[in-house]
KEKE-3310 file (N, C-alpha, C; in steps of 0.2 Angstrom, whole numbers, plus 5000, padded with zeros to 4 digits):
npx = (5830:5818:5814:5806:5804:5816:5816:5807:5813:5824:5817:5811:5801:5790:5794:5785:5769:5770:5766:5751:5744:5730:5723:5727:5722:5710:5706:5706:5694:5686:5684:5682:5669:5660:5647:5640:5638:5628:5618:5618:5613:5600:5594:5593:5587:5573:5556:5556:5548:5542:5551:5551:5555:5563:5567:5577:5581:5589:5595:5608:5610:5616:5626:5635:5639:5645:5656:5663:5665:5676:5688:5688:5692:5702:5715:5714:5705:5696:5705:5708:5707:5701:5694:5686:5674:5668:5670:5661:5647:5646:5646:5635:5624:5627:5622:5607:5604:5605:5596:5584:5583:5577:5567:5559:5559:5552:5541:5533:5536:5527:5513:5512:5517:5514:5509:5510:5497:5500:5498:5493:5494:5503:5510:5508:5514:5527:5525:5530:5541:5547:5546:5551:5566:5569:5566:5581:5588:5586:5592:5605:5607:5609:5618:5628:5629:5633:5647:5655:5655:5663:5674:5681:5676:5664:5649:5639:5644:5640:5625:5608:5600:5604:5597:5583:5571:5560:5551:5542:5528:5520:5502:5498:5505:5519:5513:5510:5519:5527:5528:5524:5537:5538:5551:5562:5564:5582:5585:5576:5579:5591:5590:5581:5588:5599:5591:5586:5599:5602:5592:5596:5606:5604:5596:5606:5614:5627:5628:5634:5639:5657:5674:5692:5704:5711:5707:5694:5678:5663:5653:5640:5627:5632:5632:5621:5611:5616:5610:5597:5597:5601:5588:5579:5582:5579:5569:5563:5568:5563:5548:5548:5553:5542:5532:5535:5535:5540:5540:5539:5549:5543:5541:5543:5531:5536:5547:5556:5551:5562:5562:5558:5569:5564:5554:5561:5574:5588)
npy = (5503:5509:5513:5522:5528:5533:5542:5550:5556:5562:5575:5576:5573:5565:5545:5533:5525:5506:5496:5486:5470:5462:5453:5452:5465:5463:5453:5465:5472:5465:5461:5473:5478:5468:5472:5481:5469:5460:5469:5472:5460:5456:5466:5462:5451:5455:5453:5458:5477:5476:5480:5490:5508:5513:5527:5521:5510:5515:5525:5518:5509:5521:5526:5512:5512:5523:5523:5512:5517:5526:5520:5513:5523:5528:5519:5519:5513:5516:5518:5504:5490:5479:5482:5493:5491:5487:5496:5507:5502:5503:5517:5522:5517:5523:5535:5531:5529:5541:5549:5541:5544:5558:5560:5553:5562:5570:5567:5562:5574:5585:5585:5596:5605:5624:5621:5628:5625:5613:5606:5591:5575:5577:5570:5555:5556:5558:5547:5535:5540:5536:5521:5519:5520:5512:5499:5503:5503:5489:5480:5486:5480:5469:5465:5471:5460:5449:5455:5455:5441:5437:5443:5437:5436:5432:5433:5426:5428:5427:5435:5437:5446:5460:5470:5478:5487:5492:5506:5515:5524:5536:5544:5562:5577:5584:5597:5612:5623:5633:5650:5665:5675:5690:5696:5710:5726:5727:5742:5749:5747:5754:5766:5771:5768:5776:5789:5788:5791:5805:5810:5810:5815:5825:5831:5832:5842:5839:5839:5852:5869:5873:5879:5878:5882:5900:5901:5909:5911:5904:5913:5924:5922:5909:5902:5904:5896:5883:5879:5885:5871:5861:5862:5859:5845:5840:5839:5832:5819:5816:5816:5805:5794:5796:5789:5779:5760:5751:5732:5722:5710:5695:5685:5668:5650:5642:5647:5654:5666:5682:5690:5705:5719:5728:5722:5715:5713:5720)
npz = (5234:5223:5207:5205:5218:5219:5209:5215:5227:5222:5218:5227:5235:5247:5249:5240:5245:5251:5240:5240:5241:5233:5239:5253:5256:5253:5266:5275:5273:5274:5288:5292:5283:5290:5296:5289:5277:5284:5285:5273:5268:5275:5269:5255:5254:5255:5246:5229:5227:5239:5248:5263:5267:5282:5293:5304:5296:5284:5289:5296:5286:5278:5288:5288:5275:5272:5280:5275:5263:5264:5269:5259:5249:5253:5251:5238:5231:5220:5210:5205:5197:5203:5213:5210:5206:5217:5227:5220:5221:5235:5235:5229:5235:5249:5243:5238:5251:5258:5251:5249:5265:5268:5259:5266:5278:5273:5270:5283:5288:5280:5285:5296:5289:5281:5265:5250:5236:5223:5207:5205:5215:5231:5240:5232:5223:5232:5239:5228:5225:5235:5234:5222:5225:5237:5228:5222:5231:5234:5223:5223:5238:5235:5224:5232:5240:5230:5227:5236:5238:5225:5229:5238:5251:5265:5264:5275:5283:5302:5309:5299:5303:5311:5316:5325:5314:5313:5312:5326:5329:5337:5335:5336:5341:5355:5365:5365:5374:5376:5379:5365:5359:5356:5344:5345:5336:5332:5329:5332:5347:5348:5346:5355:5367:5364:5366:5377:5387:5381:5385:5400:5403:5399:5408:5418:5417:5412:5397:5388:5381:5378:5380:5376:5384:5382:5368:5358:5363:5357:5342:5347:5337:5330:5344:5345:5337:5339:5350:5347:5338:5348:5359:5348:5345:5356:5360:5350:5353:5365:5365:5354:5363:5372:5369:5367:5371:5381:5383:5401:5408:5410:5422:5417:5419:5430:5437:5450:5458:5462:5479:5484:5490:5498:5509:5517:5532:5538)
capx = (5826:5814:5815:5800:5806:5821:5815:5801:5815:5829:5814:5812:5795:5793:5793:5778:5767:5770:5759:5746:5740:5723:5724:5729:5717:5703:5707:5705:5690:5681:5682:5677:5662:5657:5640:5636:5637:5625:5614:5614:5610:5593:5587:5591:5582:5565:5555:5555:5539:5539:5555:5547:5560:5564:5574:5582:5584:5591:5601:5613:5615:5621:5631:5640:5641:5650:5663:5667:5668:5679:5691:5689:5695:5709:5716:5716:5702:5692:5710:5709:5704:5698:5690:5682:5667:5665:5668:5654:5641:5644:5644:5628:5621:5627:5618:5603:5601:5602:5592:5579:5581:5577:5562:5556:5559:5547:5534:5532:5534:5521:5505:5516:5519:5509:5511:5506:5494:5502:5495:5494:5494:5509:5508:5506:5520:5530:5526:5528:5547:5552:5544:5558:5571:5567:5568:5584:5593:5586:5596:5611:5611:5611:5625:5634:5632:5637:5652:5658:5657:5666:5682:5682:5672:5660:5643:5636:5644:5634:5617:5606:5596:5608:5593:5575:5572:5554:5550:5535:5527:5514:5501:5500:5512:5520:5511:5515:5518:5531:5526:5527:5542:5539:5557:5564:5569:5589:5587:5570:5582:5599:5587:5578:5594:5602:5586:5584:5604:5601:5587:5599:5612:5601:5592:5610:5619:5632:5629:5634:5647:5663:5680:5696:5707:5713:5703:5689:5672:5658:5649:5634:5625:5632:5630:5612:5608:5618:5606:5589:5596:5600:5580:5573:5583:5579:5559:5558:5569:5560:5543:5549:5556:5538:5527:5537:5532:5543:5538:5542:5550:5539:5546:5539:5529:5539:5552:5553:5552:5565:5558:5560:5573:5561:5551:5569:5578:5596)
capy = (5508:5506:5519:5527:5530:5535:5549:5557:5557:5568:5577:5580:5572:5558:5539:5532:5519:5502:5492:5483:5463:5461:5446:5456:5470:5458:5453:5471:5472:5457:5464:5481:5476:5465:5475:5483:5464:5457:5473:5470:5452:5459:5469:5457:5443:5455:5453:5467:5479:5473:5483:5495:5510:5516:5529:5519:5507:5522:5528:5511:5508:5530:5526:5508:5512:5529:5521:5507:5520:5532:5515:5510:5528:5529:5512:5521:5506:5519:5516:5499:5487:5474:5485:5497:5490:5486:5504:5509:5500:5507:5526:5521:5513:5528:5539:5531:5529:5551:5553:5540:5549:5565:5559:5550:5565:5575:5564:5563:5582:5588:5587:5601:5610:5625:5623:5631:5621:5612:5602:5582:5574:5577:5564:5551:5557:5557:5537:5533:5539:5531:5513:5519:5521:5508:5495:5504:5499:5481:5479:5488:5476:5460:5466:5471:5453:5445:5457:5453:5432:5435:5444:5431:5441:5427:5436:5422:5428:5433:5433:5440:5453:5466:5471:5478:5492:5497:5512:5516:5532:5537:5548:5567:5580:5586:5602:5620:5626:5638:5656:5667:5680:5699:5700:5717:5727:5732:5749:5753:5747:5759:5774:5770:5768:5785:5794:5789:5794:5810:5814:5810:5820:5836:5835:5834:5846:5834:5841:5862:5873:5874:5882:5878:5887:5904:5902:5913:5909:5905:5919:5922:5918:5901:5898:5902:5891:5877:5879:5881:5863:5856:5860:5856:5837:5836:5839:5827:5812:5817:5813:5800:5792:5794:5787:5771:5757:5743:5727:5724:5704:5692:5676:5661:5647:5638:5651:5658:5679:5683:5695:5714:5719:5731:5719:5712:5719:5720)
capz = (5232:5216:5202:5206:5226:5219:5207:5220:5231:5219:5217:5236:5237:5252:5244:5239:5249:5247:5236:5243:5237:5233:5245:5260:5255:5256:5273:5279:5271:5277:5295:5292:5280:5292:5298:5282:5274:5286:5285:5265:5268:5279:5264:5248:5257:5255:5239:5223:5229:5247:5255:5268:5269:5285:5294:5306:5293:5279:5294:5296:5278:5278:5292:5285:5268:5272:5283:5272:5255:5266:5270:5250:5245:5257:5250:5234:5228:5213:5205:5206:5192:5206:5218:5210:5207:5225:5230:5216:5226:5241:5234:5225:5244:5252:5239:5237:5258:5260:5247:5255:5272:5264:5257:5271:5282:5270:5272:5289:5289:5277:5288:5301:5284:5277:5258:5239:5232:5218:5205:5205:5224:5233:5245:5234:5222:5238:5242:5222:5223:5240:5231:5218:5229:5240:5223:5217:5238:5234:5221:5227:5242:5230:5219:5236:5244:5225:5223:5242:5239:5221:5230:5245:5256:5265:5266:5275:5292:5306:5308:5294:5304:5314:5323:5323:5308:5312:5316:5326:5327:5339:5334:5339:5342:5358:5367:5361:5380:5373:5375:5360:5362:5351:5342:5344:5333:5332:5326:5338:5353:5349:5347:5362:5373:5366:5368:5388:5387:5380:5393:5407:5400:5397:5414:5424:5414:5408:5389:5386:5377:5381:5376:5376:5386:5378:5362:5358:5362:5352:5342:5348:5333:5331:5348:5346:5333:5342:5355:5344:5337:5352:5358:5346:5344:5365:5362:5346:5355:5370:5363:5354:5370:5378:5365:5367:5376:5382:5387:5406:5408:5415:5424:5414:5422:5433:5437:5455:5458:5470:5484:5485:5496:5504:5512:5522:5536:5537)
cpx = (5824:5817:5811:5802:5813:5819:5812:5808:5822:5823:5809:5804:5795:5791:5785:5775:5769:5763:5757:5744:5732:5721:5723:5725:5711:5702:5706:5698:5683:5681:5679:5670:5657:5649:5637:5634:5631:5617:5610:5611:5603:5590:5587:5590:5576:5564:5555:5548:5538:5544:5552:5551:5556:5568:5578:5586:5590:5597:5607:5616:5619:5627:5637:5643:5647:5656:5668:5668:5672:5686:5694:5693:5702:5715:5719:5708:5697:5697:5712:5705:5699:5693:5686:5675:5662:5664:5662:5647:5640:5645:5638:5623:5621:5621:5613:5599:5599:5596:5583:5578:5577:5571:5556:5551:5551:5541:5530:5530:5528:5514:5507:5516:5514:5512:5508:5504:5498:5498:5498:5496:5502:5512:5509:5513:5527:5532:5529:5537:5552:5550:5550:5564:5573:5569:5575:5588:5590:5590:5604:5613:5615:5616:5631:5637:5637:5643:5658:5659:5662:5674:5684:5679:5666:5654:5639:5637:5640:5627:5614:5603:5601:5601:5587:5574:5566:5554:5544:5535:5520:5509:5501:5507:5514:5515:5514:5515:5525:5530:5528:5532:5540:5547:5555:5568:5576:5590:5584:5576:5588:5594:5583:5582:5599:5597:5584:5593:5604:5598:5591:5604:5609:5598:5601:5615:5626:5636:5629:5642:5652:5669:5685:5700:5711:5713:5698:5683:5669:5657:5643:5627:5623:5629:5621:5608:5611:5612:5598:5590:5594:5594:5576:5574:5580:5571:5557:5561:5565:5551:5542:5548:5547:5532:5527:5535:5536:5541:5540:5542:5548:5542:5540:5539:5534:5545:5551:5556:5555:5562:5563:5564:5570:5557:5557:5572:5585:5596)
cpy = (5507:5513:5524:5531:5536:5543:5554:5557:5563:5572:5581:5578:5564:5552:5537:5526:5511:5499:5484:5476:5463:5456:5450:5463:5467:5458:5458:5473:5471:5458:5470:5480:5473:5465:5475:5475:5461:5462:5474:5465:5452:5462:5466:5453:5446:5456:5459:5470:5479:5475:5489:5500:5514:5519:5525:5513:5511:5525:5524:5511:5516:5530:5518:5509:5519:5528:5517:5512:5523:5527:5513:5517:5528:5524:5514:5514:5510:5519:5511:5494:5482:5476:5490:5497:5490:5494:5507:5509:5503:5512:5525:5520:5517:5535:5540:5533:5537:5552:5550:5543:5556:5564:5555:5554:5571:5572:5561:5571:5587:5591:5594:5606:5616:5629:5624:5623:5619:5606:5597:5580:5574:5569:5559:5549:5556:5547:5536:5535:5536:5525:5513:5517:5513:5500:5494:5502:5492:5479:5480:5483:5468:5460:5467:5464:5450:5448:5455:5446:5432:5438:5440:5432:5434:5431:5433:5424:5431:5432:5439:5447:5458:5465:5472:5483:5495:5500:5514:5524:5534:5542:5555:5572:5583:5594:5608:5624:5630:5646:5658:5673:5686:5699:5708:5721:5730:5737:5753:5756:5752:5766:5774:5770:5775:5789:5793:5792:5800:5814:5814:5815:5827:5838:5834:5836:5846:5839:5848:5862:5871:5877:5879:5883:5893:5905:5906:5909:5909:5911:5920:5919:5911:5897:5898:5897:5886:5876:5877:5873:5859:5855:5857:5847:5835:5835:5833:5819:5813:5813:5807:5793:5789:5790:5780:5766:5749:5739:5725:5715:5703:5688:5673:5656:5643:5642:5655:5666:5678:5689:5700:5715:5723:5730:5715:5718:5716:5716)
cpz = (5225:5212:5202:5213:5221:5215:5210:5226:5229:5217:5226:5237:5241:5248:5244:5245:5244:5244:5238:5242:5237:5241:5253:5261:5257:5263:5278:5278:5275:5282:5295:5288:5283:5296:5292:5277:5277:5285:5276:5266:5270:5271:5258:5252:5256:5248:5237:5227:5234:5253:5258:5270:5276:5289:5299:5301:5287:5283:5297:5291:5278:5280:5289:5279:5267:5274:5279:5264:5257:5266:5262:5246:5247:5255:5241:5227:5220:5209:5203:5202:5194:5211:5217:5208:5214:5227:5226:5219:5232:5240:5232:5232:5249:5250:5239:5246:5259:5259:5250:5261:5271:5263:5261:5276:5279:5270:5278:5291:5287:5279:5291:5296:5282:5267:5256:5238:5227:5212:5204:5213:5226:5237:5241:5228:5226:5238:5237:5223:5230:5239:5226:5221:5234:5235:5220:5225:5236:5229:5221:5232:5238:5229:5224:5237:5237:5224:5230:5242:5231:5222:5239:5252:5258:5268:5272:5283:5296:5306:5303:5297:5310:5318:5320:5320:5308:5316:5320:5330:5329:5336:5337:5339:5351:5360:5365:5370:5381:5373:5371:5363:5354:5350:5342:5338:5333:5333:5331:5344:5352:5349:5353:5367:5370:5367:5377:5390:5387:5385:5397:5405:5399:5406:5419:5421:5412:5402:5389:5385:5383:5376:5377:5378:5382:5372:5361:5361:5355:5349:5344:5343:5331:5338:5350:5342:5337:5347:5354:5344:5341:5356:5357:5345:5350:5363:5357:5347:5362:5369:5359:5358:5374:5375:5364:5369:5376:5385:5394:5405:5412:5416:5418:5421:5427:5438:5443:5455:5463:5473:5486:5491:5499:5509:5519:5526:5536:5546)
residu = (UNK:UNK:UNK:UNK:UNK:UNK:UNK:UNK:UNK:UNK:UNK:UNK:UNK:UNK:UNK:UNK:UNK:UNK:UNK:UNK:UNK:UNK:UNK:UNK:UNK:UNK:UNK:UNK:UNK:UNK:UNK:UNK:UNK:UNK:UNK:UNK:UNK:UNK:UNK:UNK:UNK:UNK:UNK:UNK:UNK:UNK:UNK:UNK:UNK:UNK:UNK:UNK:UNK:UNK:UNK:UNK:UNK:UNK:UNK:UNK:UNK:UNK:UNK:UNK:UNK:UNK:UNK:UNK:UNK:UNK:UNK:UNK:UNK:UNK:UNK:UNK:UNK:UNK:UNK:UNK:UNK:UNK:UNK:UNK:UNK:UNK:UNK:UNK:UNK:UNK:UNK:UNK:UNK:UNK:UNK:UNK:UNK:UNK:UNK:UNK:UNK:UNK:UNK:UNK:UNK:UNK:UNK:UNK:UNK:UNK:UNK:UNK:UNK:UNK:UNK:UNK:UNK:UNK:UNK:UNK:UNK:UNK:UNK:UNK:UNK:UNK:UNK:UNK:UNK:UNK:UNK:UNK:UNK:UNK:UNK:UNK:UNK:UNK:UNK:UNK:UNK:UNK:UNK:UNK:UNK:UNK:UNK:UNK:UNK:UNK:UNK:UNK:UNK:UNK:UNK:UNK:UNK:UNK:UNK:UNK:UNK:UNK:UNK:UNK:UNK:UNK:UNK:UNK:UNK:UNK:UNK:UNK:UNK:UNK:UNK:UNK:UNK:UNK:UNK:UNK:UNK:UNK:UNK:UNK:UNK:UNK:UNK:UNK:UNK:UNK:UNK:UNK:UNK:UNK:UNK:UNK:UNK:UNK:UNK:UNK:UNK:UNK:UNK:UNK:UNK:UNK:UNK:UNK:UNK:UNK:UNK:UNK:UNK:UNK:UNK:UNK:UNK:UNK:UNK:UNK:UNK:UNK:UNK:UNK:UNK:UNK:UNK:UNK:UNK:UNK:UNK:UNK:UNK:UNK:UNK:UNK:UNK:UNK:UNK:UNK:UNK:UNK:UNK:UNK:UNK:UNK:UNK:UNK:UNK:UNK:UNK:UNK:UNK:UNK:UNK:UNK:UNK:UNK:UNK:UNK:UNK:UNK:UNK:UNK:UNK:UNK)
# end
């Protein structure tokens, strides 16, 4: 037992992990990097100016770059005088990929949108920072392949292109064959359900005084005013109630109406 183990254990805490070789780190590496290595390879191979971002391509790098940073943190590799470069690159490749998707996503969306005018073109501001972006993953890929050939990492395996990265994108949009639906409002609906309550309750005599056994009655008084109120609360949700006008649910297209059981014989 070392002196380190030994103190976190008079201390009641479990021993430490063993320590790792660079060597043997590699090796775990160099299989799990294996996609994202060949996916870098695909975009440092295209010239400065002339990478084309797109989402399925933005959405690979997001998805490799994050497995293998989550791998490099686990490892402990951003406290690592040898690794922490590498993990760097892929936080920065993770980074920039979002940030591209995100700006992608806006620029597809935009026409669908209805914005505030702003000053200077949107649209063209838009393309000018996915060209940035776009410049600032090409060189991310480079530094990744050179930081992977100078910790033994062989770049070179596998074929350069994983797969096909163009998007294509017909034009149009799908049918709006959606009816609209009137939200209701919350408050309308509770006062509209105790006021047909209400009604049912006054027309089947439900609601009236009462006493408790061997207590007095009302006074008359009281119980006249209880009476006016109740009146006049019956006539002003009463007319509320008739003023109303619920919408009755209509099937939608496709949807069959079942048949009245008055038209069926037993």
């Amino acid at each position: 037992m070392t002196t380190v183990n030994a103190s976190r254990q008079a201390a009641g805490l479990p021993p430490s992990p063993p320590t790792l070789s660079d060597e043997e780190f590699g090796r775990l590496i160099a299989g799990r990097s294996r996609e994202a290595l060949r996916l870098a390879r695909h975009v440092a191979a295209q010239e400065s100016g002339r990478l084309r971002l797109t989402r399925p391509l933005l959405g690979e790098v997001l998805h490799q770059s994050t497995e293998l940073e989550e791998l490099l943190d686990a490892y402990g590799a951003r406290n690592n005088e040898c690794w922490r470069p590498f993990r760097s690159t892929v936080a920065a490749a993770k980074l920039f990929a979002d940030v591209g998707y995100v700006l992608l996503h806006i620029q597809h969306s935009t026409p669908a949108y209805r914005l505030l005018e702003v000053e200077g073109d949107f649209a063209a501001a838009t393309e000018q920072t996915i060209a940035f972006v776009a410049d600032v993953l090409l060189d991310i890929s480079r530094s990744f392949v050179r930081q992977a050939a100078d910790r033994g990492i062989d770049p070179a395996a596998g074929p350069a292109v994983p797969r096909d990265f163009h998007e294509y994108l017909p034009s149009g949009r799908l049918a709006n064959t959606l009816r609209a639906r009137k939200d209701v409002d919350a408050g309308e609906t509770v006062t509209y359900l105790a006021t047909a309550f209400l009604n049912q309750a006054a027309e089947s005599g439900v609601l009236h005084a009462w006493t408790r056994p061997g207590t007095p009655s009302a006074s008359p008084t009281r119980s006249a005013r209880r009476s006016s109120a109740s009146s006049s609360t019956s006539s002003t949700i009463s007319s509320r109630s008739t003023t109303r006008s619920w919408p009755t649910p209509t099937p939608s297209a496709g949807t069959p109406t079942c048949p009245s059981s008055a038209g069926t014989s037993a």
